[in-house]
BAROMAR-774834 format. One record per residue (C-alpha): x, y, z; residue in three letters. Coordinates in pm, whole numbers, padded with zeros to 5 digits, always signed. Layout:
<rs>
XYZALA
...
</rs>
This chain:
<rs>
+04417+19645+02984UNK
+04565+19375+02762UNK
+04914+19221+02817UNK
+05077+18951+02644UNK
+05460+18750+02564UNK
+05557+18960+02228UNK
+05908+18877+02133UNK
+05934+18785+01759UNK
+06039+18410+01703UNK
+06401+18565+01588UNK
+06715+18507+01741UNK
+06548+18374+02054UNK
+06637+18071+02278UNK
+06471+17744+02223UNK
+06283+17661+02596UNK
+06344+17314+02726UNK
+06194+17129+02989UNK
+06447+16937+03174UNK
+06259+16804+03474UNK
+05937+16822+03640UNK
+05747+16673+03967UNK
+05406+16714+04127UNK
+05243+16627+04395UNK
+04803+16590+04398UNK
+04537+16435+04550UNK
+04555+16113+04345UNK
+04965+16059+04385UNK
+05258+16186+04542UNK
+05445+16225+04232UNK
+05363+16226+03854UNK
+05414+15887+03802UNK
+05094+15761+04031UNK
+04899+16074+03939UNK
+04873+16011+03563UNK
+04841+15617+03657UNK
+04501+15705+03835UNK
+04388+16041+03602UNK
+04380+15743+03332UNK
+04201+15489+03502UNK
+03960+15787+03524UNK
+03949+15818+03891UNK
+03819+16095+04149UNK
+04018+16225+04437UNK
+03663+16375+04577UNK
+03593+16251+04933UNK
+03551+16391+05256UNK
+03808+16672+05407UNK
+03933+16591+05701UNK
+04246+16834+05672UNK
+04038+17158+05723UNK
+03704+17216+05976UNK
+03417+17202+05709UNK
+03124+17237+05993UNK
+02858+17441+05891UNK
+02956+17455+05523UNK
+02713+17326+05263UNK
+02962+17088+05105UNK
+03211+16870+05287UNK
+03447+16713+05002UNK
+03694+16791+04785UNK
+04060+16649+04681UNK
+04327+16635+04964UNK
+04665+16526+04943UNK
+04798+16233+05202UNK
+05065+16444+05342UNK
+05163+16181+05598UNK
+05298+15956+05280UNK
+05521+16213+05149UNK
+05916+16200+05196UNK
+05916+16592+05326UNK
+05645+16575+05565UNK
+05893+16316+05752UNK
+06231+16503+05741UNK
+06352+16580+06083UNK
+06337+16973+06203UNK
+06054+17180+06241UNK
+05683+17166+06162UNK
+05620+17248+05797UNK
+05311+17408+05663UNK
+05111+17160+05428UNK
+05170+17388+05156UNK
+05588+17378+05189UNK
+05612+17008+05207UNK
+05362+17000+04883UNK
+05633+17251+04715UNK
+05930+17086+04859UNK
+05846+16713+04722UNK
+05760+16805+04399UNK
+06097+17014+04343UNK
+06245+16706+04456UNK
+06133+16494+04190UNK
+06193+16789+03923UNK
+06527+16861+04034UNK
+06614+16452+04055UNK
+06478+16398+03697UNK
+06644+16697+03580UNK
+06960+16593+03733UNK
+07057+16862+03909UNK
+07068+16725+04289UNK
+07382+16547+04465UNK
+07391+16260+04672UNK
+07308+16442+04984UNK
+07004+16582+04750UNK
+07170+16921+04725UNK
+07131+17133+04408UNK
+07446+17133+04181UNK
+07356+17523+04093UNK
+07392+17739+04360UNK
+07207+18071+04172UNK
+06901+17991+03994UNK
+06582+18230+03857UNK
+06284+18123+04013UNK
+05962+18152+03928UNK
+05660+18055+04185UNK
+05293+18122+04208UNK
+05034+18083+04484UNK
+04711+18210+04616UNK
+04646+18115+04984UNK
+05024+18067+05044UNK
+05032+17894+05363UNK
+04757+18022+05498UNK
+04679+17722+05703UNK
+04973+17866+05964UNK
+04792+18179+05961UNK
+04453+18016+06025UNK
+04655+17835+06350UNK
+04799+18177+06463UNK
+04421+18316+06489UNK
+04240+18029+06702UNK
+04583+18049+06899UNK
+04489+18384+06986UNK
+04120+18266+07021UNK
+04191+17979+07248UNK
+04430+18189+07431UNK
+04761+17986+07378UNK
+05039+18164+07291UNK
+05301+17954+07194UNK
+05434+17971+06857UNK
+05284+18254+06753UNK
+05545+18381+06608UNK
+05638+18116+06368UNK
+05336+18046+06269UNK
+05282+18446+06149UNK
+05651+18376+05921UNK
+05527+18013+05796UNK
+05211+18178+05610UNK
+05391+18405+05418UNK
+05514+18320+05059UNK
+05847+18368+05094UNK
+05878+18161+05391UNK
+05793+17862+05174UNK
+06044+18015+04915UNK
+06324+18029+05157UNK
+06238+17684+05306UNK
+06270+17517+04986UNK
+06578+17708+04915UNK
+06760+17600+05223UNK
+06650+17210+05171UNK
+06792+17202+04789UNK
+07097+17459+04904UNK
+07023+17720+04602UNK
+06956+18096+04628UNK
+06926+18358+04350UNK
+06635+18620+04265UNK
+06267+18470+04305UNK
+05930+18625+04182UNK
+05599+18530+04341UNK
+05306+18552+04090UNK
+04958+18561+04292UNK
+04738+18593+04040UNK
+04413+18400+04102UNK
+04422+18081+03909UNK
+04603+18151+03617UNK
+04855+18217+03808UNK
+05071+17864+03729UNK
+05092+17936+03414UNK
+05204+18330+03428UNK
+05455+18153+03653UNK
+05575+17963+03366UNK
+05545+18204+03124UNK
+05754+18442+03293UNK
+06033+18157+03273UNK
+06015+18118+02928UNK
+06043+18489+02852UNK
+06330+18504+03080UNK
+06519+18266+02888UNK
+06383+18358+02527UNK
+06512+18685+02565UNK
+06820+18560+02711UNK
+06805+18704+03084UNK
+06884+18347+03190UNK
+06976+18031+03100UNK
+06793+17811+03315UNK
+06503+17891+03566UNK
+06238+17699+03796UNK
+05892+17750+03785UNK
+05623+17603+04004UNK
+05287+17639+04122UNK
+05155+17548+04472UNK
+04851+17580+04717UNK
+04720+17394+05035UNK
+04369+17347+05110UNK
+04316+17597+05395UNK
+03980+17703+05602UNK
+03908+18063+05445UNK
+03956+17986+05080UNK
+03720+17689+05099UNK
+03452+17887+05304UNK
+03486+18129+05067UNK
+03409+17956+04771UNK
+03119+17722+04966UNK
+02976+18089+05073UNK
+02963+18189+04678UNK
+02767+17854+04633UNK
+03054+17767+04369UNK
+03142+17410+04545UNK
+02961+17080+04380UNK
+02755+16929+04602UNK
+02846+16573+04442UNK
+03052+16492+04138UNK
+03287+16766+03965UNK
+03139+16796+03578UNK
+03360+16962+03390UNK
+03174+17042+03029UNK
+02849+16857+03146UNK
+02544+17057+03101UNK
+02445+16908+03429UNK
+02752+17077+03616UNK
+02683+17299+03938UNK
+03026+17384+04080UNK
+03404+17299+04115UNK
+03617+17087+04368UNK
+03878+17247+04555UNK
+04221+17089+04585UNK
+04553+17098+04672UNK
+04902+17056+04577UNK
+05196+17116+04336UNK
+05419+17103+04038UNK
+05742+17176+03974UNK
+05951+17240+03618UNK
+06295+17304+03524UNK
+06332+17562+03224UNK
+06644+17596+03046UNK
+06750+17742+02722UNK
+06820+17467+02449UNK
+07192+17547+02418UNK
+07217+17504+02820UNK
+07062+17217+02863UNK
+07272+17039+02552UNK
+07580+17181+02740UNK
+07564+16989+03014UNK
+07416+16688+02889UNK
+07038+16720+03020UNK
+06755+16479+02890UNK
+06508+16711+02755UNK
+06193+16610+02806UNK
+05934+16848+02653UNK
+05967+17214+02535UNK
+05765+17519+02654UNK
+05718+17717+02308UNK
+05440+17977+02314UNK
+05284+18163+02597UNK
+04968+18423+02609UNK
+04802+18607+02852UNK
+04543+18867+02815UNK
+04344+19071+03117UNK
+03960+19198+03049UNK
+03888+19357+03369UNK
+03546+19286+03337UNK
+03396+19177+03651UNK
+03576+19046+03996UNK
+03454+18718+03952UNK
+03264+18584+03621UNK
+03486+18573+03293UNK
+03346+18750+02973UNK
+03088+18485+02847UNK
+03218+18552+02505UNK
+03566+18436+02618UNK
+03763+18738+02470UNK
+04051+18709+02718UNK
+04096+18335+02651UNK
+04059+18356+02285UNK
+04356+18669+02290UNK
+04553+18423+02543UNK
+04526+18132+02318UNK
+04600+18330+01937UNK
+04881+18498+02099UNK
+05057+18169+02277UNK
+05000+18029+01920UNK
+05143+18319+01762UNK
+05473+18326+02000UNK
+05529+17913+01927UNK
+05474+17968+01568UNK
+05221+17725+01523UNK
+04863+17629+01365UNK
+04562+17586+01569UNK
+04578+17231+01369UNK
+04902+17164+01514UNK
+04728+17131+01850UNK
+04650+16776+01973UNK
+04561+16776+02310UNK
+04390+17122+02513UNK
+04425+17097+02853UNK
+04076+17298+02964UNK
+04058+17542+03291UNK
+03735+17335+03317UNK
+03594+17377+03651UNK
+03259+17280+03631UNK
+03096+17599+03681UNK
+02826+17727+03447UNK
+02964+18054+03343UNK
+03318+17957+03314UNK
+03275+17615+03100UNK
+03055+17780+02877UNK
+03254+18102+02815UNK
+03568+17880+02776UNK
+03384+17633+02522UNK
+03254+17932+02291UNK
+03690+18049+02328UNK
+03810+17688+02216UNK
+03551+17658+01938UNK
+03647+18033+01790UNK
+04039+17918+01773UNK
+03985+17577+01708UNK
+03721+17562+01502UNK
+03750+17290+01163UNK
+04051+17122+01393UNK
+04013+16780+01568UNK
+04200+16884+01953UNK
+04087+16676+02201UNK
+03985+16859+02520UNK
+03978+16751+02909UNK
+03971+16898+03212UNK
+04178+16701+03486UNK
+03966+16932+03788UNK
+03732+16686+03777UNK
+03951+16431+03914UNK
+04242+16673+04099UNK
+04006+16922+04190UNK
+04077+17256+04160UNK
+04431+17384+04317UNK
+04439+17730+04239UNK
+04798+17912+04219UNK
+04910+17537+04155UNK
+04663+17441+03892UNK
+04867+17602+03591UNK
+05175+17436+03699UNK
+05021+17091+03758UNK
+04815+17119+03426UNK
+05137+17172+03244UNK
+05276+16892+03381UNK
+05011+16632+03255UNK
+05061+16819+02924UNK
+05426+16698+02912UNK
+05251+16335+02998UNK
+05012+16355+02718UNK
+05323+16430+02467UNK
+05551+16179+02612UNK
+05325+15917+02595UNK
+05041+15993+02394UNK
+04812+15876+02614UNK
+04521+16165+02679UNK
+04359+16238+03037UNK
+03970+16145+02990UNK
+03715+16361+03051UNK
+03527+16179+03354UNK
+03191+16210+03564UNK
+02958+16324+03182UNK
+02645+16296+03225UNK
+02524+16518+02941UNK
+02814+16665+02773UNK
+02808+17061+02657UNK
+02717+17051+02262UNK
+02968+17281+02148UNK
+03218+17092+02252UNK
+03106+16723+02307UNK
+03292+16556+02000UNK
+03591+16699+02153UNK
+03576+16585+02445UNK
+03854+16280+02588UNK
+03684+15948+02635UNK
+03869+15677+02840UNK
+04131+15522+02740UNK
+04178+15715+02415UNK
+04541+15777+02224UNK
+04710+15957+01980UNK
+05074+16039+01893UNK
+05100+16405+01999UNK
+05369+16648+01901UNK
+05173+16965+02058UNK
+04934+17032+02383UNK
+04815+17383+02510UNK
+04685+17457+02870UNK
+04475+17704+02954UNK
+04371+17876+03272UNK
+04147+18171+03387UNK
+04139+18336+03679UNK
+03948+18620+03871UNK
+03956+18954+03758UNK
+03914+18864+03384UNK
+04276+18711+03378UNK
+04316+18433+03083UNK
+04687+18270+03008UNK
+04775+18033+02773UNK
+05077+17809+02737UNK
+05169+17555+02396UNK
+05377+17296+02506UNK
+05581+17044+02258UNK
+05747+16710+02257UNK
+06073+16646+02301UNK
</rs>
């Protein structure tokens, strides 16, 4: 089955991006994050959020919750994976200007868009050894915290908005189907303005899981590196505001990038390994291209799915090369110093996208040892620039999903 974002470029709304925030491993908001991705540093060290006893690797890339703004306010306890949603609307809605003094949201009906995996499947986790260690209290609450919605509704009642909200779970391309439902929302005029975002906490069953499958790196996350042996999980979140072109000029918003081309294609193929021929991507990238009206050569930066294991780098290298061949992108993947955060990969990924264009500065591709030849002149060195007036991002997830978003300056 193959799916994809079809309208013509016709008598369609422009997309802007009008704010965005994130919170990861190495920041609590963009600012810090993309400070530290280009000083090339690792948010790899050991978890402490999660029990890891017993599991072959220890590490990965956890946020400091204690140092963010929402983990503070006053009310009840909120799962890791709300106040990781929660601060990076903030800093979305602030930039796009669309919070009050008492930091309430000047729209009161607004689209949203939001993916996750694991939810907040850290309360669930809790409500089990509760039942375990025989103490009953809470139970209740934390059973409503894990679901998605609960998270939904929480950040709803913060930011004082409500309106109708999809939740995309879609293994890890699921940030940027998130998006991409957004912008087909408001290029076929259904709305004028929507949110997307992408979130996920690290919890105890989704890291077992993937330590189980032997998919974890035992040291250093090598993206590309034909020395790689597994990814880093993560955590955390990003947060956009979409809005049509004409909306956003009518009430005087900054625009500060453009979402304009998404792609997503399905294989089916196997539960777990993409197609090592990278079909899906290579359908996800030509038709994002197609929808944005744009050259391969019109790409500067490619934001990889990149995590580091064999099959996946590998598949996705042979996809980039076939669509990009004769073309100078430059290609990183940011896993290797964010880790991996599943449903809020896409969504984060975006975001340092937007960076790359508004500053032309280029996320490095760190911890090479020996990089993959097919695509080892591609690939981001330290410190590099170049004025940019496109980016793509790409992500794959389980089940043969691929999606692909092109992203512009402002």
């Amino acid at each position: 089955m193959n799916t994809a974002s079809s309208f013509s470029s016709e008598g369609v709304s422009r997309v802007a991006v009008t704010g965005y925030g994130c919170v990861t491993a190495l920041g609590g908001d963009v600012a810090s994050t993309w400070s530290r991705i280009l000083d090339g540093e690792t948010a790899r060290r050991p978890l402490t959020a999660i029990p890891v006893e017993g599991c072959r690797v220890t590490a990965g890339a956890e946020v400091d919750i204690s140092a963010l703004r929402t983990a503070n306010l006053p009310g009840r306890e909120r799962s890791r994976a709300s106040v990781l949603i929660q601060e990076a609307a903030f800093e979305a809605l602030s930039g796009a200007g669309l919070l009050d003094e008492a930091g309430r949201c000047s729209l009161k009906t607004v689209q949203f868009c939001v993916s996750t995996s694991a939810c907040a499947m850290e309360m669930g986790e809790k409500f089990v050894r509760s039942i375990w260690d025989s103490k009953p209290g809470g139970r209740a609450a934390m059973v409503a915290q894990y679901q998605a919605q609960q998270q939904v509704g929480e950040l709803q009642k913060r930011f004082g908005f409500g309106g109708p909200v999809m939740i995309v779970a879609n293994a890890c391309a699921s940030g940027a189907n998130a998006i991409g439902h957004g912008f087909d929302l408001i290029r076929c005029g259904m709305a004028e303005i929507v949110f997307v975002a992408g979130y996920d906490a690290l919890c105890e069953l989704v890291f077992a899981g993937f330590d189980g499958l032997q998919s974890l790196a035992p040291e250093a996350c090598r993206p590309f590196d034909r020395k790689r042996n597994g990814l880093m999980l993560g955590e955390g979140a990003a947060f956009l505001v979409l809005e049509s072109a004409e909306h956003a000029r009518r009430r005087g918003a900054r625009v500060v990038g453009t979402v304009d081309g998404y792609g997503h294609s399905t294989d089916l193929g196997h539960l777990t390994q993409p197609d090592q021929q990278g079909k899906p991507l290579i359908e996800a990238m030509q038709r994002a291209l197609k929808v944005a009206g744009v050259h391969p050569s019109e790409i500067g930066y490619i934001n990889a799915h990149g995590t580091a294991t064999p099959l996946n780098d590998l598949a996705e290298a042979r996809a980039v090369e076939q669509v990009f061949a004769g073309t100078d992108a430059r290609l990183s993947s940011t896993k290797s110093a964010l880790g991996h955060t599943l449903g809020g990969a896409g969504a984060i990924e975006a975001v340092l996208c937007l960076q790359a264009l508004n500053t032309g500065c280029l996320p490095p591709q760190i911890n090479l040892v020996e990089p993959e030849e097919l695509v080892a002149d591609r690939l981001v060195r330290l410190g590099e620039t170049r004025p940019l007036r496109r980016a793509l991002s790409l992500n794959l997830g389980f089940g043969g999903s691929a999606a692909a978003l092109v992203l512009g300056a402002p």
